[in-house]
C-alpha positions in Angstrom: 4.0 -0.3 19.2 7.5 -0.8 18.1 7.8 0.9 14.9 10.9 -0.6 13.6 9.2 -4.1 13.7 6.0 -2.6 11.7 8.5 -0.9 9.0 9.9 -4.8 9.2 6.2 -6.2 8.5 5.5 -4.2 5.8 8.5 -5.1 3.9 7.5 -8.6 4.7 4.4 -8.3 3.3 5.7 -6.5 0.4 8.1 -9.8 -0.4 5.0 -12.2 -0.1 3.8 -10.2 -2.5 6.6 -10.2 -5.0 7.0 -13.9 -4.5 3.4 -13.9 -5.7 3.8 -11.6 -8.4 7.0 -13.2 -9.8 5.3 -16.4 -10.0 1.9 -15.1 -12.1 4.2 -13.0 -14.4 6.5 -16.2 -14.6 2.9 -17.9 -15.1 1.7 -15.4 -18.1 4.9 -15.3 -20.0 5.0 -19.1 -20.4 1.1 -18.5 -21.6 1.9 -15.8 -23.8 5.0 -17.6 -25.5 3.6 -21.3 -25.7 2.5 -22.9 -29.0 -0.7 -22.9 -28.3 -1.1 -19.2 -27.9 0.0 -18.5 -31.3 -2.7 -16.7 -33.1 -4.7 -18.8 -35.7 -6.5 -16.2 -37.3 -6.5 -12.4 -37.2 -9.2 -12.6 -34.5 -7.4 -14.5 -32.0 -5.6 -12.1 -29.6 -4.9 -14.6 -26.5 -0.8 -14.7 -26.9 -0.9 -11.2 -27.1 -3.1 -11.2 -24.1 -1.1 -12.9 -22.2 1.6 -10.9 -23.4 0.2 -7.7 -21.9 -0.7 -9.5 -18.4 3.0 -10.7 -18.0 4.2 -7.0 -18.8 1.7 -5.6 -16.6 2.8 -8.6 -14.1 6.6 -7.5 -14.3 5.8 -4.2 -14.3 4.1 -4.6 -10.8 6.7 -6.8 -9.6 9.5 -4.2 -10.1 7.0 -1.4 -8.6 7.2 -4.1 -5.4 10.7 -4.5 -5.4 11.7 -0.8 -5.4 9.0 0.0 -2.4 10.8 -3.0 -0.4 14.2 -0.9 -0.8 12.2 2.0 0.5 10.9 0.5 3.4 14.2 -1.4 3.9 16.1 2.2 4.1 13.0 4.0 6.0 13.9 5.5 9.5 11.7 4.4 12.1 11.4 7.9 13.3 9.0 8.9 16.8 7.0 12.0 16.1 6.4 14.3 19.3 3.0 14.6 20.8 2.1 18.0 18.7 4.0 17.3 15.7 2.3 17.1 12.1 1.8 14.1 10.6 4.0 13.0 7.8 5.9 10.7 6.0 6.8 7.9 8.8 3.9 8.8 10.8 1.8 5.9 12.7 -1.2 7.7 13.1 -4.3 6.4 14.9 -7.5 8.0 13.7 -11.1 7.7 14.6 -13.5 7.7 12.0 -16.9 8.3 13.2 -16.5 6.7 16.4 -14.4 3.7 15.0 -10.8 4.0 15.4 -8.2 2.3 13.0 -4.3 2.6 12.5 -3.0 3.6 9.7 0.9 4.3 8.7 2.0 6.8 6.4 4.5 5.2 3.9 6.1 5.9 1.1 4.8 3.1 -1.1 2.6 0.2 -0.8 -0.8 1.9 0.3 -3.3 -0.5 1.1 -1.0 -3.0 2.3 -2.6 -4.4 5.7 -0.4 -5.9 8.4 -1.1 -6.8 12.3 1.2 -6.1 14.8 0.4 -6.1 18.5 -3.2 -7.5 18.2 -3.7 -4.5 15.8 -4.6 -4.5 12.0 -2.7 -1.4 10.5 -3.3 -0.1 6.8 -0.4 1.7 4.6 -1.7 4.6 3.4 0.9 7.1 0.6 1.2 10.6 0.8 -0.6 10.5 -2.3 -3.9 8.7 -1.6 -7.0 10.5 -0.7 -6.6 9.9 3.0 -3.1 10.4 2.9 -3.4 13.4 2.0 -6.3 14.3 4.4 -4.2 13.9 7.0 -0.9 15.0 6.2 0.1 18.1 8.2 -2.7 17.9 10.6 -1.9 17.1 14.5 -3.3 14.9 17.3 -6.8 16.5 17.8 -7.7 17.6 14.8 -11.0 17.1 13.6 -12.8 17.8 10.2 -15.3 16.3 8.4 -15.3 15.9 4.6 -18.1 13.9 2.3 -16.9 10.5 1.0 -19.7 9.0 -1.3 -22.0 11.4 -1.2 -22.2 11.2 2.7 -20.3 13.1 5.5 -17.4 11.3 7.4 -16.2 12.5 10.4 -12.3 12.3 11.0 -10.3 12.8 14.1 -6.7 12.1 14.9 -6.2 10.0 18.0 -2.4 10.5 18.2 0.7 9.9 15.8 3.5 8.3 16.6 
């Protein structure tokens, strides 16, 4: 899997998201600053409403923008066979029998994009299973309870 081209998807997908997020925020301001959303008593809170979704909108939109420069400046960098896993890390992991890809990035977790007939998730340093698996190597195994029930991980191999 050429890693460059999945650092290129991923910022792809991050601008279709922005594109989409610009245009609700766009969207919500208009709502939140139009006549009609102008309170008529002291009850009536939809302008200020709207208000909060276009700065929660914007908010998420600049959040977007700064993890496309990231991924835009990110070194597609090849990890050894026994090296940890870390930031930059395309790390294939099965999980109870069922194996998935996942890359290690430094934004956008939960971003899915498909590259070479494979479905790959983004998953941050930060998450839960981000931070299961940082550090560990190719073989590693561990189990851990997720929900109240015991999941069995293993890591396949990072690239």
């Amino acid at each position: 899997m050429d890693k460059a081209q999945l650092i290129k998807e991923i910022a792809d997908g991050l601008r279709r998201s922005l594109g989409i997020l610009d245009k609700a925020a766009r969207a919500a301001h208009a709502e939140a600053t139009h006549e009609s959303s102008r309170a008529e008593n002291k009850y009536d809170t939809r302008g200020l409403e709207a208000s909060y979704l276009a700065a929660g909108q914007a908010r998420q939109a600049r959040e977007t923008l700064a993890a496309i420069k990231l991924y835009d400046a990110l070194d597609p960098k090849a990890f050894a066979k026994a090296e940890p896993v870390d930031l930059g890390a395309l790390v294939q992991l099965a999980v109870d029998r069922t194996r998935s890809y996942y890359f290690v990035g430094p934004s956008g977790g939960g971003l899915e994009v498909a590259l070479d007939g494979e479905e790959i998730t983004v998953i941050t340093p930060s998450s839960p299973l981000g931070q299961s698996v940082m550090g560990r190597r190719a073989g590693d195994k561990w189990t851990t309870n997720v929900g109240g029930a015991k999941v069995r991980y293993e890591i396949v191999s990072v690239k």
